[in-house]
PyMOL Python script that loads the backbone (N, CA, C, O; Angstrom):
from pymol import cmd

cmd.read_pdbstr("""\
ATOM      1  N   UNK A   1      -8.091   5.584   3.181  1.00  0.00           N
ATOM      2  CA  UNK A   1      -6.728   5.106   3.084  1.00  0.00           C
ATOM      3  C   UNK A   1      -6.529   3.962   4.085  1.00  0.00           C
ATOM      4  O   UNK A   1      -6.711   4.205   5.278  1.00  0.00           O
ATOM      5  N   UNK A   2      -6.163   2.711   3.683  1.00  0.00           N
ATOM      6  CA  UNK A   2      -5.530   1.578   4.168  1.00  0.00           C
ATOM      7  C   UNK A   2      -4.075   1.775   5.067  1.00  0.00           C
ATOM      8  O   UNK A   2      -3.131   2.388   4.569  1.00  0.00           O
ATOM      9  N   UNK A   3      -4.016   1.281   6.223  1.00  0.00           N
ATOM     10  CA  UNK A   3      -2.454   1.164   6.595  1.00  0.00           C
ATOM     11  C   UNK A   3      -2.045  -0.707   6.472  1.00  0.00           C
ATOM     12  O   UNK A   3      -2.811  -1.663   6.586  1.00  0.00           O
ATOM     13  N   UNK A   4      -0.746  -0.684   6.237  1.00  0.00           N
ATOM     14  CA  UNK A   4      -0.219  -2.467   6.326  1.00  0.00           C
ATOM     15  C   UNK A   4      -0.694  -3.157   7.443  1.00  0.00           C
ATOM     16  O   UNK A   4      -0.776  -4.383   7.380  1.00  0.00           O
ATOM     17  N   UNK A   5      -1.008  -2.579   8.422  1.00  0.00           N
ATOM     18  CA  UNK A   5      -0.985  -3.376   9.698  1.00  0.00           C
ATOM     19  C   UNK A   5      -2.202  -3.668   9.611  1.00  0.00           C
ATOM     20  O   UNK A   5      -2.515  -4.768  10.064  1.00  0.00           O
ATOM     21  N   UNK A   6      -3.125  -2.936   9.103  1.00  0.00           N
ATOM     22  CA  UNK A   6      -4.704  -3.631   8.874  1.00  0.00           C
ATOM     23  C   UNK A   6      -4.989  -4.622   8.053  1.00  0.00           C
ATOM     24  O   UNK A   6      -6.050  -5.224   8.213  1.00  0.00           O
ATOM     25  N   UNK A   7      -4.085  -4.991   6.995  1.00  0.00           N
ATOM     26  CA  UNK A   7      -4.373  -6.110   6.261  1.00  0.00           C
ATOM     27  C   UNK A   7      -3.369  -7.283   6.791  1.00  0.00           C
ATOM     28  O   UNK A   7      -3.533  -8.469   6.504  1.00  0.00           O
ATOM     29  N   UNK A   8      -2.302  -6.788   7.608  1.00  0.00           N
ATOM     30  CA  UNK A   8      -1.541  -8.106   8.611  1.00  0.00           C
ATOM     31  C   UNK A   8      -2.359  -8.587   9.435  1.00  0.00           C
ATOM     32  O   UNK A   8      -2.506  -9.810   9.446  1.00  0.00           O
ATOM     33  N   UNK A   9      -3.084  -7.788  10.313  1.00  0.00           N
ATOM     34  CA  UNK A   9      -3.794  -8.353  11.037  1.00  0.00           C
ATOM     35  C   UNK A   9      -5.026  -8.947  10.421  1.00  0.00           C
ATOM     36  O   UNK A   9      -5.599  -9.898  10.953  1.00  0.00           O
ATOM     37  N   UNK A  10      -5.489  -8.332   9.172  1.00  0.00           N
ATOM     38  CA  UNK A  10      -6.965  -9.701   9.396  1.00  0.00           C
ATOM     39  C   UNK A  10      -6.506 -10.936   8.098  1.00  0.00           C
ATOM     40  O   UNK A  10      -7.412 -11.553   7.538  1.00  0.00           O
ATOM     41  N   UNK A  11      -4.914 -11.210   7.693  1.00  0.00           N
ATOM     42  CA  UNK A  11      -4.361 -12.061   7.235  1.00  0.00           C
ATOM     43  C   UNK A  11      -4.330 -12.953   8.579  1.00  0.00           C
ATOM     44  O   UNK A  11      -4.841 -14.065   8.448  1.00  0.00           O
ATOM     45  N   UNK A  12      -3.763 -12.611   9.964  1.00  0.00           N
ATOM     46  CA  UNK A  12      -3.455 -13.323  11.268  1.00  0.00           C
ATOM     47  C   UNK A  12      -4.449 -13.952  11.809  1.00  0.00           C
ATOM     48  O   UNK A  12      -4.389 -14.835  12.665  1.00  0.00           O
ATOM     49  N   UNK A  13      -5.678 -13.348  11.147  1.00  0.00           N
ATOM     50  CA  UNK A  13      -7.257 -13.637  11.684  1.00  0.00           C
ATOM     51  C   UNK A  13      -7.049 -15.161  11.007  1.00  0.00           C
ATOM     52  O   UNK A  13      -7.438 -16.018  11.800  1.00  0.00           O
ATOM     53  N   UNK A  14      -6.700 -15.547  10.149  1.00  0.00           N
ATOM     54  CA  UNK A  14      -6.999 -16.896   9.829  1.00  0.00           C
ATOM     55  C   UNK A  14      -5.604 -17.887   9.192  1.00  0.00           C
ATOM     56  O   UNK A  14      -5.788 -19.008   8.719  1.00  0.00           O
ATOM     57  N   UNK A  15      -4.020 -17.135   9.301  1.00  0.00           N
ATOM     58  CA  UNK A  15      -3.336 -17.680   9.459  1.00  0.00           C
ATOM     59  C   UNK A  15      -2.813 -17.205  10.670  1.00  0.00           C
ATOM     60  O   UNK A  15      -2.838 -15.977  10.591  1.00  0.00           O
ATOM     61  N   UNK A  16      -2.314 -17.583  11.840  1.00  0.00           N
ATOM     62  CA  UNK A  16      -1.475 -16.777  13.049  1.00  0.00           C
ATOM     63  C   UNK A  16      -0.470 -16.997  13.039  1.00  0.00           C
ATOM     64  O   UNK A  16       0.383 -16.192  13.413  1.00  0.00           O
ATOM     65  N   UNK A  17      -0.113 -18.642  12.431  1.00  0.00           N
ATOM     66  CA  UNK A  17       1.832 -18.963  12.202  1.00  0.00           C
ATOM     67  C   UNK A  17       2.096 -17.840  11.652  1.00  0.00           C
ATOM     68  O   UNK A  17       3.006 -17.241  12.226  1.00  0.00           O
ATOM     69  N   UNK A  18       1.377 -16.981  10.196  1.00  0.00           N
ATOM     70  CA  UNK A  18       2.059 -16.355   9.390  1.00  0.00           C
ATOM     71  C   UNK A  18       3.127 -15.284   9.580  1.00  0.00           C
ATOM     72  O   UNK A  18       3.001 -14.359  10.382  1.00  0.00           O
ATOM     73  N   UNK A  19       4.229 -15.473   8.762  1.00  0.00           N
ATOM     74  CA  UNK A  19       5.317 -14.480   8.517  1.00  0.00           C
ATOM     75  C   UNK A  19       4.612 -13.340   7.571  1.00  0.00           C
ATOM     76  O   UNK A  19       3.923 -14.007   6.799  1.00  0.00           O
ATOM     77  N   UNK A  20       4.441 -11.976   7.248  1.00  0.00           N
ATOM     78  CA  UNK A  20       3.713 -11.370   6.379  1.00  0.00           C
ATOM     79  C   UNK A  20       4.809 -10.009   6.543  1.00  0.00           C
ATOM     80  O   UNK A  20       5.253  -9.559   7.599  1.00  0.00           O
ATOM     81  N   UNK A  21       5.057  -9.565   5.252  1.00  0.00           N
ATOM     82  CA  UNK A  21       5.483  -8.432   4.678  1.00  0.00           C
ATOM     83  C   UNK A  21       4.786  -7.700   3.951  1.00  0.00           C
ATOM     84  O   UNK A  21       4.702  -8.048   2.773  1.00  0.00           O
ATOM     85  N   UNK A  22       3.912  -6.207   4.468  1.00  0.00           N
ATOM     86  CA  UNK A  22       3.004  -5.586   3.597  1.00  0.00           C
ATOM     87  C   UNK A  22       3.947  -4.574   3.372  1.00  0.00           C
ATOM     88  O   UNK A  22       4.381  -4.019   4.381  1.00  0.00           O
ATOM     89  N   UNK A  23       4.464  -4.118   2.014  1.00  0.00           N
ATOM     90  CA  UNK A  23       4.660  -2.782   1.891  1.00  0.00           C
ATOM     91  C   UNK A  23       3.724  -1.893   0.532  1.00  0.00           C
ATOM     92  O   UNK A  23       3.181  -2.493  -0.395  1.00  0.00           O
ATOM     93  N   UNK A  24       3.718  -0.971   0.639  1.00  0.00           N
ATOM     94  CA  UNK A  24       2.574   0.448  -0.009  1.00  0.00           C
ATOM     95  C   UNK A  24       3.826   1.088  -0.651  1.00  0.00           C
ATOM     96  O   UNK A  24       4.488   2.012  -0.180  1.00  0.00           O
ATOM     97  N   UNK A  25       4.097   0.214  -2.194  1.00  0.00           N
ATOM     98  CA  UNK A  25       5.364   1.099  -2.723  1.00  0.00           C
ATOM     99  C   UNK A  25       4.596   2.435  -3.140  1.00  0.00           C
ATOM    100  O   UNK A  25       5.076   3.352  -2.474  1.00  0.00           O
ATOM    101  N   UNK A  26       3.840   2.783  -3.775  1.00  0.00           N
ATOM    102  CA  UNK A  26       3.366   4.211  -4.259  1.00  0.00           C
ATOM    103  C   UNK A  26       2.891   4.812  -3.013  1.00  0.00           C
ATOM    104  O   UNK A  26       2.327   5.898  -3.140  1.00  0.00           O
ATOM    105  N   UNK A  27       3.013   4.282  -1.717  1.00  0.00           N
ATOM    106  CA  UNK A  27       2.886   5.144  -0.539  1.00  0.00           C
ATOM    107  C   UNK A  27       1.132   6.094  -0.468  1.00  0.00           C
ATOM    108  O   UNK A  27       0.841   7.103   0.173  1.00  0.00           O
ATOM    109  N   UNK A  28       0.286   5.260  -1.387  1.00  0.00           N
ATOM    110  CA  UNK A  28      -1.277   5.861  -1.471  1.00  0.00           C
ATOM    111  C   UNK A  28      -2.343   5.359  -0.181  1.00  0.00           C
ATOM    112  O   UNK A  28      -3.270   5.964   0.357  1.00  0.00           O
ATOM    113  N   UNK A  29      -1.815   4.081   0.037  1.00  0.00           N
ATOM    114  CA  UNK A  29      -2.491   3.491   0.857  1.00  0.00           C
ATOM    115  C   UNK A  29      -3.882   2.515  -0.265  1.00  0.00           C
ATOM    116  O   UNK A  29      -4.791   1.744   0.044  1.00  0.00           O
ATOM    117  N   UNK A  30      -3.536   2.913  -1.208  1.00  0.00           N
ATOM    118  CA  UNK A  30      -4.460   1.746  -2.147  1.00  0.00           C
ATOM    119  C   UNK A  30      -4.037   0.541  -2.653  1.00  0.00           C
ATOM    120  O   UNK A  30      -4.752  -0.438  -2.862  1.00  0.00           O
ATOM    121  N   UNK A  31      -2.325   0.683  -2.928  1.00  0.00           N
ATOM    122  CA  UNK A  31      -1.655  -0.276  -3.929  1.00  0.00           C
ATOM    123  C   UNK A  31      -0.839  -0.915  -2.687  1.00  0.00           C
ATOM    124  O   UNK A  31      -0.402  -0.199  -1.786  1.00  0.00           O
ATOM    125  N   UNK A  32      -0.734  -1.782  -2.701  1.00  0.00           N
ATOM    126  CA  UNK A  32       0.161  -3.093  -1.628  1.00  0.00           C
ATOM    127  C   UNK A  32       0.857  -4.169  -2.141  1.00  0.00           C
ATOM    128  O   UNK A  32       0.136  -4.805  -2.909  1.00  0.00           O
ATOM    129  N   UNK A  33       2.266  -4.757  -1.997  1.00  0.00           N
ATOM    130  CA  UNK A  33       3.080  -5.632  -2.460  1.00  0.00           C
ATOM    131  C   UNK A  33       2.476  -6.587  -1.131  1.00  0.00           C
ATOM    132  O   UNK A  33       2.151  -5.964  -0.120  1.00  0.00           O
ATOM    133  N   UNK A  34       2.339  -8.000  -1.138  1.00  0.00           N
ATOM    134  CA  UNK A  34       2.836  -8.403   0.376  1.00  0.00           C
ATOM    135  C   UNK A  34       3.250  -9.514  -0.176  1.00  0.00           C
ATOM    136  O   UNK A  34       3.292  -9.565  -1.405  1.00  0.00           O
ATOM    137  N   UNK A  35       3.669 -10.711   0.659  1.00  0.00           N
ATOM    138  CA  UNK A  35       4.502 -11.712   1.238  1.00  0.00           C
ATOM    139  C   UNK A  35       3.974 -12.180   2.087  1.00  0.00           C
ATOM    140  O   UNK A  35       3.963 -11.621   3.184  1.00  0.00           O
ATOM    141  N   UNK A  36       3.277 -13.515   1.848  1.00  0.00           N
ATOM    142  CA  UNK A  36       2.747 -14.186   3.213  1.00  0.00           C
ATOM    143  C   UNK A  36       3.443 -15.648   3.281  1.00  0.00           C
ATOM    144  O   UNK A  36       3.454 -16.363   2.279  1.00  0.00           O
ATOM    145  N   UNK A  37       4.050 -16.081   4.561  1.00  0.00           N
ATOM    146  CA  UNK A  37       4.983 -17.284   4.278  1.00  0.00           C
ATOM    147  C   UNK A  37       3.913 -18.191   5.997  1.00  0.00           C
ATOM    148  O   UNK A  37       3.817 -17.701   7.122  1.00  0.00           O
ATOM    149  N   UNK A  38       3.558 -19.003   5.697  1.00  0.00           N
ATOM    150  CA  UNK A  38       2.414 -19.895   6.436  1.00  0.00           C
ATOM    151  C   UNK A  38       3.079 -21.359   5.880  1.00  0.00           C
ATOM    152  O   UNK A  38       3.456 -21.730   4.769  1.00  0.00           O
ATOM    153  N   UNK A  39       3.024 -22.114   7.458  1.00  0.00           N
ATOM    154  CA  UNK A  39       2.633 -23.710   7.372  1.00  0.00           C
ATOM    155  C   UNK A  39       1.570 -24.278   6.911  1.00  0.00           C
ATOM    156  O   UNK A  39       1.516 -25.409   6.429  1.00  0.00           O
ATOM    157  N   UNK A  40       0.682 -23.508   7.043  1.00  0.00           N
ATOM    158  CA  UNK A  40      -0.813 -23.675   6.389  1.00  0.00           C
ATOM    159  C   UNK A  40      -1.176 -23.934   4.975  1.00  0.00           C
ATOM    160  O   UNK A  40      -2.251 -24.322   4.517  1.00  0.00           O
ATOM    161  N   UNK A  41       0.052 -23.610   4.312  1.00  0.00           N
ATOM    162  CA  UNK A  41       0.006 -23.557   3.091  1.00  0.00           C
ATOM    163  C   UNK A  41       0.577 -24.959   2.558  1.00  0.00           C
ATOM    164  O   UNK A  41       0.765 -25.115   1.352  1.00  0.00           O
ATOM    165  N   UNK A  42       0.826 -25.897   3.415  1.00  0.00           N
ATOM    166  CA  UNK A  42       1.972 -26.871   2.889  1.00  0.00           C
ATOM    167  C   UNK A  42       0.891 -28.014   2.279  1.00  0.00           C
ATOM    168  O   UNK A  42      -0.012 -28.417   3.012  1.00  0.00           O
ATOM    169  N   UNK A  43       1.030 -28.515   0.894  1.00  0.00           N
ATOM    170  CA  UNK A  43       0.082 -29.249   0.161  1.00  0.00           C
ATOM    171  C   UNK A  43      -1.035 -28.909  -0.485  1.00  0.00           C
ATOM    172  O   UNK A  43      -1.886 -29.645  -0.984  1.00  0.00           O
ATOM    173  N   UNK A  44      -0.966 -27.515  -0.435  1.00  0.00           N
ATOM    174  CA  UNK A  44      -1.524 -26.698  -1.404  1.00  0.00           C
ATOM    175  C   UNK A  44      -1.231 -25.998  -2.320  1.00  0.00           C
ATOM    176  O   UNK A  44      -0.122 -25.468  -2.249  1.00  0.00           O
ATOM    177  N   UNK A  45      -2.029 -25.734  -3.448  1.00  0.00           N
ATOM    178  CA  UNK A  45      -1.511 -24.997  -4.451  1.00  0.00           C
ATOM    179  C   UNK A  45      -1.275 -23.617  -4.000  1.00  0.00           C
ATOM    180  O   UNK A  45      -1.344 -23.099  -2.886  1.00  0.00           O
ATOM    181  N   UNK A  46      -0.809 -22.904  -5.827  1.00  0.00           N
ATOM    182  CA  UNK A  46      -0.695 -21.386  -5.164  1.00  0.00           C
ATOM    183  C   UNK A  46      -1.984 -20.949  -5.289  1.00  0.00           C
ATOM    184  O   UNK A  46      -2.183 -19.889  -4.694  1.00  0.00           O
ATOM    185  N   UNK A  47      -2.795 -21.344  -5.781  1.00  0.00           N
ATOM    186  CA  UNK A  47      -4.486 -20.745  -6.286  1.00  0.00           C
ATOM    187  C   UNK A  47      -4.984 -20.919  -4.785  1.00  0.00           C
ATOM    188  O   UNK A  47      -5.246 -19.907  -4.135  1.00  0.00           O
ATOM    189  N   UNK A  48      -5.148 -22.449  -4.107  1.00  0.00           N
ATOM    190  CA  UNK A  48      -5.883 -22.676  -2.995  1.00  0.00           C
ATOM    191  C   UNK A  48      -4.749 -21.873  -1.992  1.00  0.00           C
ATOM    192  O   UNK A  48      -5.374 -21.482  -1.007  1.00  0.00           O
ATOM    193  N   UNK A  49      -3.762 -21.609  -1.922  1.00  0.00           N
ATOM    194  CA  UNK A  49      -2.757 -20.335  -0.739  1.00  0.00           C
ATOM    195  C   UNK A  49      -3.100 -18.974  -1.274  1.00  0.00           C
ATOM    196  O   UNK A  49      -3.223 -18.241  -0.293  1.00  0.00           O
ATOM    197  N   UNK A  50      -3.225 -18.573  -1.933  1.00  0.00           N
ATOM    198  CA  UNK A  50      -3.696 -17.464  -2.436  1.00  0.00           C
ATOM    199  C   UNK A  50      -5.236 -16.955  -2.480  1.00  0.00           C
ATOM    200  O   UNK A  50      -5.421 -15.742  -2.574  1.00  0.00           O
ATOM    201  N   UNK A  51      -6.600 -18.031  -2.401  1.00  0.00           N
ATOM    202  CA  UNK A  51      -7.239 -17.878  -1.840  1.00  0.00           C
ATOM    203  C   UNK A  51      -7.848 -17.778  -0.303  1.00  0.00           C
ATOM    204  O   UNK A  51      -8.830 -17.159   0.107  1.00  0.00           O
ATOM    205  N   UNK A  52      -6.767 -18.734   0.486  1.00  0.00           N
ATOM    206  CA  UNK A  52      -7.039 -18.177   1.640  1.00  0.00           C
ATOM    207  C   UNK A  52      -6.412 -17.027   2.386  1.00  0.00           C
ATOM    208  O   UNK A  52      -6.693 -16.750   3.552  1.00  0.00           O
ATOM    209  N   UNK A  53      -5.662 -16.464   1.741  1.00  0.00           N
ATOM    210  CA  UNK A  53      -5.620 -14.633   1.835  1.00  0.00           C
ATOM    211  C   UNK A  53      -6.472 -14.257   1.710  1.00  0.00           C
ATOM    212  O   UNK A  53      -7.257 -14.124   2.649  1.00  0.00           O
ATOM    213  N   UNK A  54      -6.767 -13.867   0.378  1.00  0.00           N
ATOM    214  CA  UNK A  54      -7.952 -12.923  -0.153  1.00  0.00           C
ATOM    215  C   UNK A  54      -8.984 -13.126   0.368  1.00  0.00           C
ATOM    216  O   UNK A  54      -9.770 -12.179   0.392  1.00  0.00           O
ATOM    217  N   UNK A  55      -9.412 -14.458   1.007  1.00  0.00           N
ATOM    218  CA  UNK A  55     -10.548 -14.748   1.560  1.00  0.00           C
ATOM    219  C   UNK A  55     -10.326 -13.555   2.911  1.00  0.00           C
ATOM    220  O   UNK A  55     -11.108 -12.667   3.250  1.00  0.00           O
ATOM    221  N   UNK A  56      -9.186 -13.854   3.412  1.00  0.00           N
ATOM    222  CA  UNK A  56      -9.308 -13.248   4.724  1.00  0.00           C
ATOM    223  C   UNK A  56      -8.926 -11.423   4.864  1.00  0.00           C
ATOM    224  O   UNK A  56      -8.558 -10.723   5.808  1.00  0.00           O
ATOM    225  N   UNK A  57      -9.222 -11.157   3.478  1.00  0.00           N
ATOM    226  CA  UNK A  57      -9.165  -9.671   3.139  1.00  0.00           C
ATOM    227  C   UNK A  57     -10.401  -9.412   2.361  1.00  0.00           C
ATOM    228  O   UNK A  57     -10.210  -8.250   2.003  1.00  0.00           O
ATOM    229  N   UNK A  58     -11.617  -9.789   1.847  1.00  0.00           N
ATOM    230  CA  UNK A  58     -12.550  -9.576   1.730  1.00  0.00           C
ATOM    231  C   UNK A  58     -13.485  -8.354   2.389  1.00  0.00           C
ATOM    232  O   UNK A  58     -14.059  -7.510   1.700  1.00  0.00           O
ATOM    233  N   UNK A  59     -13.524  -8.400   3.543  1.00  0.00           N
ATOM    234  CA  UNK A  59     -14.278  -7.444   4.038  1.00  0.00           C
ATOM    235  C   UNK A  59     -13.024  -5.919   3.711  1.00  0.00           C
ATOM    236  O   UNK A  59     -13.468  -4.797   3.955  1.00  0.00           O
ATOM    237  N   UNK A  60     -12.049  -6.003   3.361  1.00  0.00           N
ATOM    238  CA  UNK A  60     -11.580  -4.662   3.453  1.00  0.00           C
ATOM    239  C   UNK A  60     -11.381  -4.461   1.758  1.00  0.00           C
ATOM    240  O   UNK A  60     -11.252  -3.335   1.277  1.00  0.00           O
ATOM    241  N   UNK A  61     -11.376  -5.241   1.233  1.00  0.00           N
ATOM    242  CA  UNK A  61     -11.374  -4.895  -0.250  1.00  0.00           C
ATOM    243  C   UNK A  61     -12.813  -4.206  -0.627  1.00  0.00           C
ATOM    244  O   UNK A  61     -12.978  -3.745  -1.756  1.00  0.00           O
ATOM    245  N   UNK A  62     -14.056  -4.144   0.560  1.00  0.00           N
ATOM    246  CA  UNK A  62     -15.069  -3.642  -0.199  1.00  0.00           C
ATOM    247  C   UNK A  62     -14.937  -2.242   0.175  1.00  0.00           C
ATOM    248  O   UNK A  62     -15.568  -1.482  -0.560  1.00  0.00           O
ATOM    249  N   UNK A  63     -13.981  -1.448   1.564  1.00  0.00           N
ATOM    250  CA  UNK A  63     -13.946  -0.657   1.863  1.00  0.00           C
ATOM    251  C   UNK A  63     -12.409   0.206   0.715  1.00  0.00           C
ATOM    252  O   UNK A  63     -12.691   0.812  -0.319  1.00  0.00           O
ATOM    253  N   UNK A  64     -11.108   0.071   1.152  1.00  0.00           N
ATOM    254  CA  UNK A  64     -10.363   0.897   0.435  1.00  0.00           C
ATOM    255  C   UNK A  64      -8.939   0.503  -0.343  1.00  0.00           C
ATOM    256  O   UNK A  64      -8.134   1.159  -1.003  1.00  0.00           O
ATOM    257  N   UNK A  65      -9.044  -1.118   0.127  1.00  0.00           N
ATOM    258  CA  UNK A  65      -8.047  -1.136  -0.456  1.00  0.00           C
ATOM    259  C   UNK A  65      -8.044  -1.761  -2.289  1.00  0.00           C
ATOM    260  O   UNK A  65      -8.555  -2.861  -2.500  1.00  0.00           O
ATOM    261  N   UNK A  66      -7.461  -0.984  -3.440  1.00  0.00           N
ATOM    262  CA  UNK A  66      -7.461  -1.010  -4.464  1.00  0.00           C
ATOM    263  C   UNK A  66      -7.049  -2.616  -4.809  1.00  0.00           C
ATOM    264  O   UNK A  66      -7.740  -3.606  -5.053  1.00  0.00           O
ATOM    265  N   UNK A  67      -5.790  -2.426  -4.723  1.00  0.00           N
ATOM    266  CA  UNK A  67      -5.189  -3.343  -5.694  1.00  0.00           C
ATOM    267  C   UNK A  67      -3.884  -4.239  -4.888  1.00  0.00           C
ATOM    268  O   UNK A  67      -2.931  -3.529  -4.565  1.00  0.00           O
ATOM    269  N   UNK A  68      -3.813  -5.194  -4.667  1.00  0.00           N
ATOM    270  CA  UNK A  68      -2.517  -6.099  -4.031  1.00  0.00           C
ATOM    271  C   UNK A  68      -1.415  -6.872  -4.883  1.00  0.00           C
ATOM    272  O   UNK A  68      -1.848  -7.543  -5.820  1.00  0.00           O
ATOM    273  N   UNK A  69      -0.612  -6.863  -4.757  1.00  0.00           N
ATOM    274  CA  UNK A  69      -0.087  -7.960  -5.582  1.00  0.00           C
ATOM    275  C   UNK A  69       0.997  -8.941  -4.336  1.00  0.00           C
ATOM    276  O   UNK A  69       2.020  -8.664  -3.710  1.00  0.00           O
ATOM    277  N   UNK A  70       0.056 -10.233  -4.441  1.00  0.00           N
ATOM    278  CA  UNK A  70       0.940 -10.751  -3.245  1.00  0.00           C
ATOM    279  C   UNK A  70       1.056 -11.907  -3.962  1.00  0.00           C
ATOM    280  O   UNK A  70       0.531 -12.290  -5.007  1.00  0.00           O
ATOM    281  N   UNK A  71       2.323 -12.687  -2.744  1.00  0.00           N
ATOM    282  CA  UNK A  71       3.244 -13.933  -3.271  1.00  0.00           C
ATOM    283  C   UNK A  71       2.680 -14.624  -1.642  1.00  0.00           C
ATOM    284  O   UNK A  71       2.432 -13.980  -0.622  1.00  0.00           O
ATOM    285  N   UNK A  72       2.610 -15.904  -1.820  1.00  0.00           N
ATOM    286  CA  UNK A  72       2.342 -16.776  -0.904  1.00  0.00           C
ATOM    287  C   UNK A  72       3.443 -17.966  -1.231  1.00  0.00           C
ATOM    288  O   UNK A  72       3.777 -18.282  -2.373  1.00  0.00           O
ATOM    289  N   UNK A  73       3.994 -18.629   0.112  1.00  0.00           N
ATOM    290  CA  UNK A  73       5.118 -19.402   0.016  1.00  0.00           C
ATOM    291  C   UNK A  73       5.052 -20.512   1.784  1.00  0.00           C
ATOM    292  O   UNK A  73       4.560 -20.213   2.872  1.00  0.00           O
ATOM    293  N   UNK A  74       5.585 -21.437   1.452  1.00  0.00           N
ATOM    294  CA  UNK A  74       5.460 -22.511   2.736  1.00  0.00           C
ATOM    295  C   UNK A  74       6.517 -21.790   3.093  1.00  0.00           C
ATOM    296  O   UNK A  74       7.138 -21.011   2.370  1.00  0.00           O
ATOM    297  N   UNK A  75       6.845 -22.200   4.870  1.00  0.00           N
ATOM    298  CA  UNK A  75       8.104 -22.163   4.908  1.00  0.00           C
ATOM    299  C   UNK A  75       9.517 -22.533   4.138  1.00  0.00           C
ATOM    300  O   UNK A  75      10.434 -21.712   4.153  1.00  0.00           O
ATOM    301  N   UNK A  76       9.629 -23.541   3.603  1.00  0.00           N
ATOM    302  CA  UNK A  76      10.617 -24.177   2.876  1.00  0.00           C
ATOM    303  C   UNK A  76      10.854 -23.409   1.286  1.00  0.00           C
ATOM    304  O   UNK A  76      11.912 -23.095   0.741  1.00  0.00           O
ATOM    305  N   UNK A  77       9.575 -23.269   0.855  1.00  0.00           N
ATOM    306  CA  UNK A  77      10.043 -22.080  -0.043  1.00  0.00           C
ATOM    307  C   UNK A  77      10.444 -21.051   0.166  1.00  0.00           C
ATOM    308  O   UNK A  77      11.406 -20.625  -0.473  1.00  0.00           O
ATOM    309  N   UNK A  78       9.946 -20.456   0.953  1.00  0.00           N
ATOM    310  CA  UNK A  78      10.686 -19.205   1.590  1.00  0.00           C
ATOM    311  C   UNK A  78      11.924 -18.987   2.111  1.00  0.00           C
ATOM    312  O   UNK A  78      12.471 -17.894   2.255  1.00  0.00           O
ATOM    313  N   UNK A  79      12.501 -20.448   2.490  1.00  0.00           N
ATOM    314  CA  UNK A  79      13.817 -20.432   2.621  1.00  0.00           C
ATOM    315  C   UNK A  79      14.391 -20.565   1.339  1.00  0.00           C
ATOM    316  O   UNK A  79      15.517 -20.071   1.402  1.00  0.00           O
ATOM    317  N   UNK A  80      14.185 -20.948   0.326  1.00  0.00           N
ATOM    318  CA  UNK A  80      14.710 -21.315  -1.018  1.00  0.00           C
ATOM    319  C   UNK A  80      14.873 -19.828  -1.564  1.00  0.00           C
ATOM    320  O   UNK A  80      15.992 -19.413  -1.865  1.00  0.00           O
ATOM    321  N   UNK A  81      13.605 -18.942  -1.702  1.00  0.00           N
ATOM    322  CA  UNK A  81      13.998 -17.775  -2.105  1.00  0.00           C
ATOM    323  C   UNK A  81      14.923 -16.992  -1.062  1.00  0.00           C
ATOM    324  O   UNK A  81      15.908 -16.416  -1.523  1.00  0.00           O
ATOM    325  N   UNK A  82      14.752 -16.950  -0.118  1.00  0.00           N
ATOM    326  CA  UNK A  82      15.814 -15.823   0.836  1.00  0.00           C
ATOM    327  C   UNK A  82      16.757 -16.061   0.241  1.00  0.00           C
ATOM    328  O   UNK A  82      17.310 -15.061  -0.215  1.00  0.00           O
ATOM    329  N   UNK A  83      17.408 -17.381  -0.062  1.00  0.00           N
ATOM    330  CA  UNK A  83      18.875 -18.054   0.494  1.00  0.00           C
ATOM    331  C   UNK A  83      19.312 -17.616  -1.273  1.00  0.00           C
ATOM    332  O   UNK A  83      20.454 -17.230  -1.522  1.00  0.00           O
ATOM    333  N   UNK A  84      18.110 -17.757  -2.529  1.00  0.00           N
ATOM    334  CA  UNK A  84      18.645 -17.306  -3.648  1.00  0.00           C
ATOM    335  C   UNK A  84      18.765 -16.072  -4.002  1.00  0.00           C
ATOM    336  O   UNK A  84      19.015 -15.792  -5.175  1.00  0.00           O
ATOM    337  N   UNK A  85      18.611 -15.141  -3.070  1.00  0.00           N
ATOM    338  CA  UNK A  85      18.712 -13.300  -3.210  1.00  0.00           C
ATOM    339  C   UNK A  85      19.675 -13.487  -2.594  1.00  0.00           C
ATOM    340  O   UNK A  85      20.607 -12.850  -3.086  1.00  0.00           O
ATOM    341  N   UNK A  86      20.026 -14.184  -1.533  1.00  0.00           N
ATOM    342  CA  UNK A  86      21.725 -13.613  -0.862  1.00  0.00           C
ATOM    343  C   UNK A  86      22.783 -13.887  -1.222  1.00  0.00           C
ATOM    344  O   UNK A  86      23.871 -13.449  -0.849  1.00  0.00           O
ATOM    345  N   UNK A  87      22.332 -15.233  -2.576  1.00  0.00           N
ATOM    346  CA  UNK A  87      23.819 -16.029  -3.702  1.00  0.00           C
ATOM    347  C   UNK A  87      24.338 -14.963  -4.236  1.00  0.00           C
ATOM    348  O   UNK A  87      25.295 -15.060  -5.005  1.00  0.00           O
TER     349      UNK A  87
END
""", "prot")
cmd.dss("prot")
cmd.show_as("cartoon", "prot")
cmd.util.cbc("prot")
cmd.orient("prot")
C-alpha cells in the first residue's frame, strides 16, 4: 500500500516549485487523483507536463501503486480553474 506523501515527494524530486494535491478517493492506497501545478511546465504541452511526472514516479509504479489519474497545470492555469469553481 502507497501513502500520498510518497508520490509528493518523489514528484518534488524533480519539480520543487510544485503545488501537488494527492488524494486516494477509494482509500486502497492503489488508485490516486492528483494535481500538480509547476512553473516548469510553462511552454509545454500537456503530454511533455505529464511526462515529467510519471517520469518522476516510475520507480514506484513498479512497486504498488496501480493506477493515477492526474491533471498538470502552469501556474496561470491553475489560477483560471480555481477562480472558475468559485464563479
Amino acid at each position: 500500500m502507497m501513502e500520498p506523501s510518497q508520490i509528493k515527494n518523489a514528484i518534488l524530486t524533480v519539480l520543487d516549485d510544485a503545488y501537488i494535491e494527492i488524494l486516494n478517493p477509494m482509500g486502497d492506497g492503489l488508485h490516486f487523483d492528483a494535481v500538480v501545478v509547476s512553473s516548469e511546465f510553462e511552454g509545454k504541452s500537456l503530454i511533455e507536463q505529464q511526462r515529467i511526472v510519471m517520469e518522476s514516479l516510475t520507480k514506484l509504479f513498479g512497486s504498488s501503486l496501480h493506477a493515477m489519474s492526474l491533471k498538470t497545470y502552469t501556474p496561470d492555469a491553475w489560477k483560471k480553474v480555481k477562480n472558475a469553481t468559485t464563479d
